[in-house]
C-alpha positions as CSV (number, residue, x, y, z in Angstrom):
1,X,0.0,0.0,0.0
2,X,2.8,2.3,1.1
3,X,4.4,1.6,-2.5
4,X,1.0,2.6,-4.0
5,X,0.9,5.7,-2.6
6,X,4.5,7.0,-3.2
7,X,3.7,6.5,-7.3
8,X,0.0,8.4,-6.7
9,X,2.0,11.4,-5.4
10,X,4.8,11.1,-7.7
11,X,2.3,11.0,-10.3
12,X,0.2,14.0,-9.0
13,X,4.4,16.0,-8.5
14,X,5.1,15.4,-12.1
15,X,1.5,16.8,-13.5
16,X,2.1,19.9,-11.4
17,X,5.9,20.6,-12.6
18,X,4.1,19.9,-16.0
19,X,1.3,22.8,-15.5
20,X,4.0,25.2,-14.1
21,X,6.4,24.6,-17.1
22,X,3.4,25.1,-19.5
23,X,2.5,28.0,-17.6
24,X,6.2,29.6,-17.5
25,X,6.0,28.7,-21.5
26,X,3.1,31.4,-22.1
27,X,4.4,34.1,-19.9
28,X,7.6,35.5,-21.3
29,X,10.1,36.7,-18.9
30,X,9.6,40.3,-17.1
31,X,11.8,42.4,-19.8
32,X,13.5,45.9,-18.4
33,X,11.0,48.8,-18.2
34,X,11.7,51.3,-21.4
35,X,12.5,54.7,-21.0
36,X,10.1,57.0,-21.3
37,X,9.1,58.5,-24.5
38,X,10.1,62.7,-24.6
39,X,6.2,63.9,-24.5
40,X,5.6,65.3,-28.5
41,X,5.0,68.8,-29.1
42,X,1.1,69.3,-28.2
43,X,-0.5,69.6,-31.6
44,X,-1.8,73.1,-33.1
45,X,-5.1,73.6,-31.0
46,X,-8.3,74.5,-33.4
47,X,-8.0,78.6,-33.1
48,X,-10.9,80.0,-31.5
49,X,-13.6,82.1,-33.3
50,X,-12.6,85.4,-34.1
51,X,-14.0,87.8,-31.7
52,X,-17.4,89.9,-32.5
53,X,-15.4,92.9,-31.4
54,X,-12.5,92.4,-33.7
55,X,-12.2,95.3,-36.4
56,X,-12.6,94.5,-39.9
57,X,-9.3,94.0,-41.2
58,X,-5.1,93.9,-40.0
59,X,-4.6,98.2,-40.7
60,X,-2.1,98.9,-43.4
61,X,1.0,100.3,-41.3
62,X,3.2,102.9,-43.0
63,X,6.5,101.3,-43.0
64,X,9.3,102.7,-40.6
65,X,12.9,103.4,-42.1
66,X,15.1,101.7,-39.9
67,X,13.3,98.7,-38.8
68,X,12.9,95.1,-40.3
69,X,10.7,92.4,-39.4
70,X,11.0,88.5,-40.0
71,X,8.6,85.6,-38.1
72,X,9.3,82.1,-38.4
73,X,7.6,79.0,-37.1
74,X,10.4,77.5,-34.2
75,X,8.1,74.9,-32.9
76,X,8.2,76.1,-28.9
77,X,5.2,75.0,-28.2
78,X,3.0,74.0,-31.3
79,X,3.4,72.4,-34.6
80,X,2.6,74.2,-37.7
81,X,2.4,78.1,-35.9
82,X,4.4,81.0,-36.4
83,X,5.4,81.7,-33.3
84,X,8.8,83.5,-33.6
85,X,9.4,87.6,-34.0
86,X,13.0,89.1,-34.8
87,X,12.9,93.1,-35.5
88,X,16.2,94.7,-36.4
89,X,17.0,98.2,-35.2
90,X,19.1,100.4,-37.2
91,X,22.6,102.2,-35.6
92,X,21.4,105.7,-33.6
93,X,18.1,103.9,-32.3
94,X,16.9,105.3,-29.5
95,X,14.6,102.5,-27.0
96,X,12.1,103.3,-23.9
97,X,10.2,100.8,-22.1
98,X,7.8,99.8,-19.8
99,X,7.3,96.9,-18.2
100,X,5.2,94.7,-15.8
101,X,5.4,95.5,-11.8
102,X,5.0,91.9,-11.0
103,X,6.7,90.5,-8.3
104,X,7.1,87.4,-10.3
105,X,8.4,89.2,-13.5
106,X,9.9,86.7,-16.5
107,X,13.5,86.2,-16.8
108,X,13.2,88.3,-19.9
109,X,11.8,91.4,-18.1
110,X,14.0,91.5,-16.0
111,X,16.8,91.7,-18.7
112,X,15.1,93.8,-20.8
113,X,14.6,96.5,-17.5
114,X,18.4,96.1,-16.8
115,X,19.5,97.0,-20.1
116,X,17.2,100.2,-20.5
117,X,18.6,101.6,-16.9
118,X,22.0,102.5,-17.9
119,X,23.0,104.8,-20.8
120,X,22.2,103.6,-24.5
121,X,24.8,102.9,-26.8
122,X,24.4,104.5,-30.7
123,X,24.9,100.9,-32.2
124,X,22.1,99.3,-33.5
125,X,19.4,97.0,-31.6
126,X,17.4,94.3,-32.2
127,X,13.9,92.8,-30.3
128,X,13.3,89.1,-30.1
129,X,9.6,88.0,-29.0
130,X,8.4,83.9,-29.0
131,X,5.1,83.2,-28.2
132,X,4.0,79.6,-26.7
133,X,6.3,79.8,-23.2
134,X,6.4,82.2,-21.0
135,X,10.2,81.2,-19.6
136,X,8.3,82.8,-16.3
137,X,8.8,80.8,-13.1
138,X,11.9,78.8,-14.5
139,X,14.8,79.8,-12.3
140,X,18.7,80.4,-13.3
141,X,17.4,78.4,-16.5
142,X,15.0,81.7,-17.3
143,X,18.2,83.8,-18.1
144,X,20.2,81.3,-19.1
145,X,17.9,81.0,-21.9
146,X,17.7,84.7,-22.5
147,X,21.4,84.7,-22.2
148,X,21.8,82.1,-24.9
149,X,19.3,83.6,-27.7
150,X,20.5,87.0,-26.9
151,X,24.1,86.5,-27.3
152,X,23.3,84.0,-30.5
153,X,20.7,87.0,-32.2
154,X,23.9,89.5,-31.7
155,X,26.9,87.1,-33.4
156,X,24.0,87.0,-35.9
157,X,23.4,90.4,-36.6
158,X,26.5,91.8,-35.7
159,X,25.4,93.4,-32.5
160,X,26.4,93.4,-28.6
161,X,23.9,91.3,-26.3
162,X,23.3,94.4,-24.7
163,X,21.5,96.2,-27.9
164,X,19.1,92.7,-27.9
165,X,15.8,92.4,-26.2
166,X,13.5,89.5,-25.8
167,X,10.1,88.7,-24.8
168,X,7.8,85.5,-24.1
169,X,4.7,84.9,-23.6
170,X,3.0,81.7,-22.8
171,X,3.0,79.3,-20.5
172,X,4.1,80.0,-17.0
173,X,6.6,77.8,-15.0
174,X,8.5,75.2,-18.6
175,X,12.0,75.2,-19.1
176,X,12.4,77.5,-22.6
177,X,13.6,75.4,-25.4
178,X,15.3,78.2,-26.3
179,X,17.5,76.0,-28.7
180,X,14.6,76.3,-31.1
181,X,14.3,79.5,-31.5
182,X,18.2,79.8,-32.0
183,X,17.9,77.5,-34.9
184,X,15.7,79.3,-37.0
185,X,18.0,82.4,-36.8
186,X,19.4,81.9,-39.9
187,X,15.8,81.6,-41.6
188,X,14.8,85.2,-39.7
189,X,18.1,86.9,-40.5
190,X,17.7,86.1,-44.4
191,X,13.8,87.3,-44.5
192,X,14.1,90.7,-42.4
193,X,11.9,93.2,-44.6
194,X,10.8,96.4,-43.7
195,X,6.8,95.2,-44.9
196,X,7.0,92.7,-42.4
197,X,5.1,94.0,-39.2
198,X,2.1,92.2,-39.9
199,X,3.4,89.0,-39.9
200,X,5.1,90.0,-36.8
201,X,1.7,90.8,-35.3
202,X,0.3,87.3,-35.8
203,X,3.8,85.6,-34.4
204,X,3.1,87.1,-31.2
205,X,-0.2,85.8,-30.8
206,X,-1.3,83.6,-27.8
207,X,-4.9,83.1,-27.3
208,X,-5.1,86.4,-29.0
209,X,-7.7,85.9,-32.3
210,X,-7.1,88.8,-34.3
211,X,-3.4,90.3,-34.4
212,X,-3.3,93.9,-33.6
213,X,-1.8,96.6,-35.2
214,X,-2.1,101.0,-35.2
215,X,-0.4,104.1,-36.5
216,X,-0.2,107.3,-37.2
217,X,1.5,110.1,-38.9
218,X,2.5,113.6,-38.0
219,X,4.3,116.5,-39.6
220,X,7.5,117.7,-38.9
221,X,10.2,120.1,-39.5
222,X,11.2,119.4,-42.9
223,X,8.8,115.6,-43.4
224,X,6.8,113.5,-41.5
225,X,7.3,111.3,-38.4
226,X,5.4,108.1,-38.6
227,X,4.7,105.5,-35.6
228,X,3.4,102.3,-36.6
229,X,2.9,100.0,-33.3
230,X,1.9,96.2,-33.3
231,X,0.4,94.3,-29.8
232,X,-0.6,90.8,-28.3
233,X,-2.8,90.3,-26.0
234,X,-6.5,88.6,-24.9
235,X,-6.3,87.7,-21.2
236,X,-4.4,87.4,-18.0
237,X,-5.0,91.5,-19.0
238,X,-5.1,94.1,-15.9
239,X,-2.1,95.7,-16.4
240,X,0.0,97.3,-13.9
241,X,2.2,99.2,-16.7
242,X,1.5,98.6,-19.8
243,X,-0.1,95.8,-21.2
244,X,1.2,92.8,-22.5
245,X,3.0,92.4,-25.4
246,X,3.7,96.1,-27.3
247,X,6.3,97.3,-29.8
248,X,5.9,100.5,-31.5
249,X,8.4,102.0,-33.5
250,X,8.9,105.5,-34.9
251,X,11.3,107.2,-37.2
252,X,11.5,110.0,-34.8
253,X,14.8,111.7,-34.1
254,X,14.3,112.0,-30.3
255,X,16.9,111.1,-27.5
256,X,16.5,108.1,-25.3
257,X,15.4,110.3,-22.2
258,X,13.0,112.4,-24.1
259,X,11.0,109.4,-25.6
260,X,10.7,107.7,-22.0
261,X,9.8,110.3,-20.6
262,X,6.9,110.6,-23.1
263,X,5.9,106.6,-22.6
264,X,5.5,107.2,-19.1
265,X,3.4,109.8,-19.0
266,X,0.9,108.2,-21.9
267,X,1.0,104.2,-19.7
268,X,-1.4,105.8,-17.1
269,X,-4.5,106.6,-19.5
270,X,-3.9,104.0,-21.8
271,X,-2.4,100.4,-20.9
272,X,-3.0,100.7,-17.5
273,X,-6.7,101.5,-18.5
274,X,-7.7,98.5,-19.2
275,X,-8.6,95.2,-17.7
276,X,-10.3,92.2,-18.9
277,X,-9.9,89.9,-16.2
278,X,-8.4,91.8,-13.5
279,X,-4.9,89.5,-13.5
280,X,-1.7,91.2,-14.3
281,X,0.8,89.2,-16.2
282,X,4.3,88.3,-15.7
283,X,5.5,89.5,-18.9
284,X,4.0,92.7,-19.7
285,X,6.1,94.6,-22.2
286,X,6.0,97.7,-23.8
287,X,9.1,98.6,-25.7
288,X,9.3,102.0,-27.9
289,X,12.0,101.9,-30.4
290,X,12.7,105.7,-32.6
291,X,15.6,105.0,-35.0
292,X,16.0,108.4,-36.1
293,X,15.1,107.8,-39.7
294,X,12.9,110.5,-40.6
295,X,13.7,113.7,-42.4
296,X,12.5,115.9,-39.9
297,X,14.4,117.8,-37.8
298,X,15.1,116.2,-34.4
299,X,12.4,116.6,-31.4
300,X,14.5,118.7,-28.6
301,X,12.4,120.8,-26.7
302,X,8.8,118.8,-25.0
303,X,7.1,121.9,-25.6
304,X,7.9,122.5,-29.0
305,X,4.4,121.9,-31.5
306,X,5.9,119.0,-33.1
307,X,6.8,117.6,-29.6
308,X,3.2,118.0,-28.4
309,X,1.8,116.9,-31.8
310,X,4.1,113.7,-31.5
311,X,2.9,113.1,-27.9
312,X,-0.7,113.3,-28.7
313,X,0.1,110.9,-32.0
314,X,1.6,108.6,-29.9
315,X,-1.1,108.7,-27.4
316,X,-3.4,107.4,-30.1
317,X,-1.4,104.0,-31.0
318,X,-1.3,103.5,-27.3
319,X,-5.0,103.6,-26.5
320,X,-6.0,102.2,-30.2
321,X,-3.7,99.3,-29.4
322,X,-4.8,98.8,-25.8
323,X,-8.8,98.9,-26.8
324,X,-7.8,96.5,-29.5
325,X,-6.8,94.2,-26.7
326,X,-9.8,94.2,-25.0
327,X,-11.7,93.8,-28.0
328,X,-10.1,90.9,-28.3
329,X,-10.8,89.8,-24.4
330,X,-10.9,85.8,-24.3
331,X,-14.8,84.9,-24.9
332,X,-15.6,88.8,-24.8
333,X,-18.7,89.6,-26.8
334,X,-19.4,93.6,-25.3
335,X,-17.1,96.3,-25.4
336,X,-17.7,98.2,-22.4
337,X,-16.6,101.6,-21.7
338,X,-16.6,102.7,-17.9
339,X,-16.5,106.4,-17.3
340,X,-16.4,107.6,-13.5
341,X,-16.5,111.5,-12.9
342,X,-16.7,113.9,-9.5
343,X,-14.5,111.9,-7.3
344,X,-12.3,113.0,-5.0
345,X,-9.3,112.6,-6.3
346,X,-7.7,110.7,-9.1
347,X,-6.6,108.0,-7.1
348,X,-10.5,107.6,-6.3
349,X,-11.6,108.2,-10.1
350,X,-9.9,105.0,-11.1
351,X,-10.5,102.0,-7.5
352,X,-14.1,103.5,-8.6
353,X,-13.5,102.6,-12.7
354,X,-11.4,99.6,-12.1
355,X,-13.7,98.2,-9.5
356,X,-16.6,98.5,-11.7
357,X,-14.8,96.8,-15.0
358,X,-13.4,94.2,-13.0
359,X,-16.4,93.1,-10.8
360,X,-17.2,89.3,-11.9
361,X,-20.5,90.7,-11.2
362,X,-21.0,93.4,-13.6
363,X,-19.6,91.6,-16.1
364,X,-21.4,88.6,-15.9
365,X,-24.5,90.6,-16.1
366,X,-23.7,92.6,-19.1
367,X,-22.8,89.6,-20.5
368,X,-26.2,88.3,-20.1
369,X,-27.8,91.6,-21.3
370,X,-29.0,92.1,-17.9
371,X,-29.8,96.3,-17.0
372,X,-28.6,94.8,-12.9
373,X,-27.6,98.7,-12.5
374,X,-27.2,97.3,-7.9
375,X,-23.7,95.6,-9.1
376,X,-22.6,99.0,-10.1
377,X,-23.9,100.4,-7.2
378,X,-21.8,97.3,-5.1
379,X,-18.7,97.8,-7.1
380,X,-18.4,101.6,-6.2
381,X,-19.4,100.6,-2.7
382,X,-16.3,98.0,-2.0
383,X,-14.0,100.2,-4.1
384,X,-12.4,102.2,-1.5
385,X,-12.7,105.6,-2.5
386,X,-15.1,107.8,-1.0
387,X,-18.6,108.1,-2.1
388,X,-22.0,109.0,-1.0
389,X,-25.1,107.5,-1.6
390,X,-27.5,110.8,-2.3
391,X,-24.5,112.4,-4.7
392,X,-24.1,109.4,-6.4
393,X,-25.7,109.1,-10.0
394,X,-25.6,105.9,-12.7
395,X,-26.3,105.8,-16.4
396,X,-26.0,103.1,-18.9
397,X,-25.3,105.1,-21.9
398,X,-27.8,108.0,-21.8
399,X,-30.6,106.8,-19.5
400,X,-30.2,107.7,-16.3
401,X,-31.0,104.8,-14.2
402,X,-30.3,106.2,-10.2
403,X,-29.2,109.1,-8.7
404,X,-30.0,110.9,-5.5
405,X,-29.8,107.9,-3.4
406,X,-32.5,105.6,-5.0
407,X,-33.5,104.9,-8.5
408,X,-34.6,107.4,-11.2
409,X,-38.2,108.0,-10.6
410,X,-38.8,107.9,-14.7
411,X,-36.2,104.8,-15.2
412,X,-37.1,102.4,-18.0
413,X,-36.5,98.8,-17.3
414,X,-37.3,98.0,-21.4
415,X,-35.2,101.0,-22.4
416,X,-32.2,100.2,-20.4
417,X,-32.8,96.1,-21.3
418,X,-32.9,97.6,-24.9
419,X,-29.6,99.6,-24.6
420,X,-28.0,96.4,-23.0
421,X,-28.2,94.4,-26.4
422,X,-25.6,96.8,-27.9
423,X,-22.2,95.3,-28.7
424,X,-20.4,98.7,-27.0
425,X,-21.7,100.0,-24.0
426,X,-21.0,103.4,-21.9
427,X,-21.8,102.6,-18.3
428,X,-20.9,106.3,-15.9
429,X,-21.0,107.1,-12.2
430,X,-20.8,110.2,-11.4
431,X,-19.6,110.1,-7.5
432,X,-20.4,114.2,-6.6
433,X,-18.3,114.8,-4.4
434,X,-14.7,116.1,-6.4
435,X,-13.7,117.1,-10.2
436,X,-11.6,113.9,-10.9
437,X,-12.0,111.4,-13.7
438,X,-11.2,108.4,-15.3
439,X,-12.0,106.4,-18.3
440,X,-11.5,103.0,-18.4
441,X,-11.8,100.2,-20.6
442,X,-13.1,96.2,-20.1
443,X,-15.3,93.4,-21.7
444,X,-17.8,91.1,-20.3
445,X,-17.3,87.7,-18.6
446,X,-18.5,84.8,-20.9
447,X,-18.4,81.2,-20.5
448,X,-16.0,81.5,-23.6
449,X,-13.4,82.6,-20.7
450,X,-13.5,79.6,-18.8
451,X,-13.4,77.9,-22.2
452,X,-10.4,79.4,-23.5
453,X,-8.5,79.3,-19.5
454,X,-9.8,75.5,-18.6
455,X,-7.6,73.6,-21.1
456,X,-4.8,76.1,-21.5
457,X,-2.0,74.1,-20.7
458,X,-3.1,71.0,-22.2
């Protein structure tokens, strides 16, 4: 029996080394894990409808002697997108900026602001602008990168780093593959042309759906000046400078002090008028480049005609660029206009503007064509500045909808509803107490801004 039972378990041993053999035989052995794949370049995203606030065509810019324009597509972010800028300068250019307060400012700002603060050299200059990556938020690597196209633009063109500027704009917080953009130099050295600002205008486009462009032309002593300015810029838009992405150039003759001085004084009432979702970015840019090309005789004296007439000209592509921008606010379909008079002060003046143009509240209601004149009333309330109900009066366009405390005794509900359906609107308070003003300008909040901001990155 014992015998008997030694072959039924040898028996049952060898069927189960069988199975496990058969079983090893299937299943091939464990092979090394493979490296990950480098993550491809995100493809080009379907572009967004053009915004109902977009003007009917790209302007035709006069051309500026002295400056050259080539875009290329470097591949930064997206496939098949322009999405690189080169502009070269010619010797004497004189440049101003003015750039984003941010606490957080890009590696690029940051350069840009130490090169402007010393004295300017008479050689030539050069602005470099990708779109696609912000090279915000990226550590030593930021101005490594700015370091590394800036000194590679130069050997190209024949100019000191110093003379070269950059901008990005983008995505916050990726390494810069800033080797990209340093390949297609020699494709954006070959094609500079002076006709080629509009291209240049749709390289530096983000979420922007319409590229953005302004002039204007002046007489001088002995010819005309002409300015011809270019912008980007759709959201992440209450700047705290200027606004976004700006280049305007001019073949003024005017020193380097002189021509800041004038950008400063015009950022207040035009780029830092405007807001279309209350978040400052950090990248804001505004550079102003004269090259001294025209055959006028050279602006010396601010108070000069020409001087005033350049100012006021200059002026004009500032706010015509910066209402273009919010025209183009992401998922904006109303153009609003906010004017706020008899305050204080014009500190006051503009918490009261701003506060009103950036309230979620009275956006969203314009937005839905809804005459809710109590979120104006709030937004002046929480502003800060001082007000007082009986002085206070509201209109939407011409109607007077509430003053003296309370609302108009003859106000229209279907009037004001009316007036709400209109792509551009005039909403003013009139606070009573002072002679201040301000003007500002936003959009409404559509649920095209949390379409455009909800996949951003991806």
């Amino acid at each position: 029996m014992a015998g008997k039972d030694w072959k039924l378990r040898a028996k049952a041993l060898k069927k189960k080394v069988k199975k496990l053999k058969a079983q090893l035989g299937a299943t091939p052995p464990a092979a090394a894990p493979e490296p990950p794949a480098p993550a491809p370049a995100p493809a080009a995203k379907k572009a967004h409808p053009v915004s109902p606030l977009a003007p009917a065509a790209f302007p035709d810019l006069p051309e500026i002697a002295g400056v050259e324009f080539a875009s290329a597509a470097a591949g930064v972010r997206y496939k098949g997108r322009t999405d690189v800028m080169l502009a070269r300068l010619a010797p004497g250019t004189a440049i101003a900026g003015a750039f984003t307060r941010s606490s957080t400012r890009a590696a690029c700002v940051l350069d840009a602001q130490a090169k402007l603060s010393g004295k300017q050299s008479t050689e030539g200059a050069a602005i470099l602008v990708n779109s696609g990556n912000a090279n915000a938020f990226t550590g030593a690597a930021g101005q490594a990168s700015v370091d590394a196209i800036t000194k590679a633009v130069g050997e190209k063109l024949g100019l000191p780093a110093s003379r070269v500027f950059t901008s990005s704009t983008g995505v916050i917080g990726e390494p810069l593959p800033h080797e990209k953009i340093v390949e297609a130099l020699d494709g954006l050295s070959a094609s500079l042309d002076a006709k080629g600002i509009s291209a240049a205008a749709r390289a530096i486009m983000t979420t922007d759906t319409f590229p953005k462009g302004a002039s204007a032309v002046i007489a001088g002593e002995g010819g005309e000046i002409r300015i011809s300015g270019i912008a980007k810029g759709s959201g992440m838009i209450a700047p705290d400078m200027a606004t976004m992405l700006v280049y305007i150039f001019t073949d003024a003759k005017i020193s380097p002090a002189m021509l800041q001085k004038m950008l400063s004084r015009q950022v207040d009432e035009t780029f830092n008028c405007i807001t279309v979702d209350s978040d400052t970015s950090t990248s804001d840019a505004l550079i102003l480049a004269a090259t001294g090309q025209s055959p006028a005789a050279p602006i010396t004296d601010l108070r000069s005609k020409v001087a005033k007439d350049f100012d006021a000209a200059l002026k004009t592509v500032m706010l015509d660029l910066a209402k273009q921008v919010v025209r183009d606010g992401e998922g904006a379909s109303k153009f609003i206009e906010v004017r706020v008079t008899g305050a204080a002060d014009a500190q006051d003046a503009h918490r009261v503007a701003m506060a009103i143009a950036n309230s979620p509240l009275v956006k969203t209601a314009i937005a839905g064509e809804d005459a809710n004149w109590g979120r104006v009333v709030m937004a002046v309330g929480k502003s800060g500045a001082r007000a007082e109900r009986d002085l206070l009066s509201i209109r939407f366009g011409d109607i007077l909808v509430a003053e003296k405390g309370w609302r108009n005794p003859d106000y229209s509900e279907a009037e004001t509803s009316a007036y709400m359906k209109k792509d551009e609107l005039v909403l003013s308070v009139d606070l009573g107490i002072g002679s201040a003003s301000r003007t500002v300008w936003t959009c409404d909040l559509t649920h095209g801004y949390i379409d455009i901001n909800a996949d951003y990155r991806s």
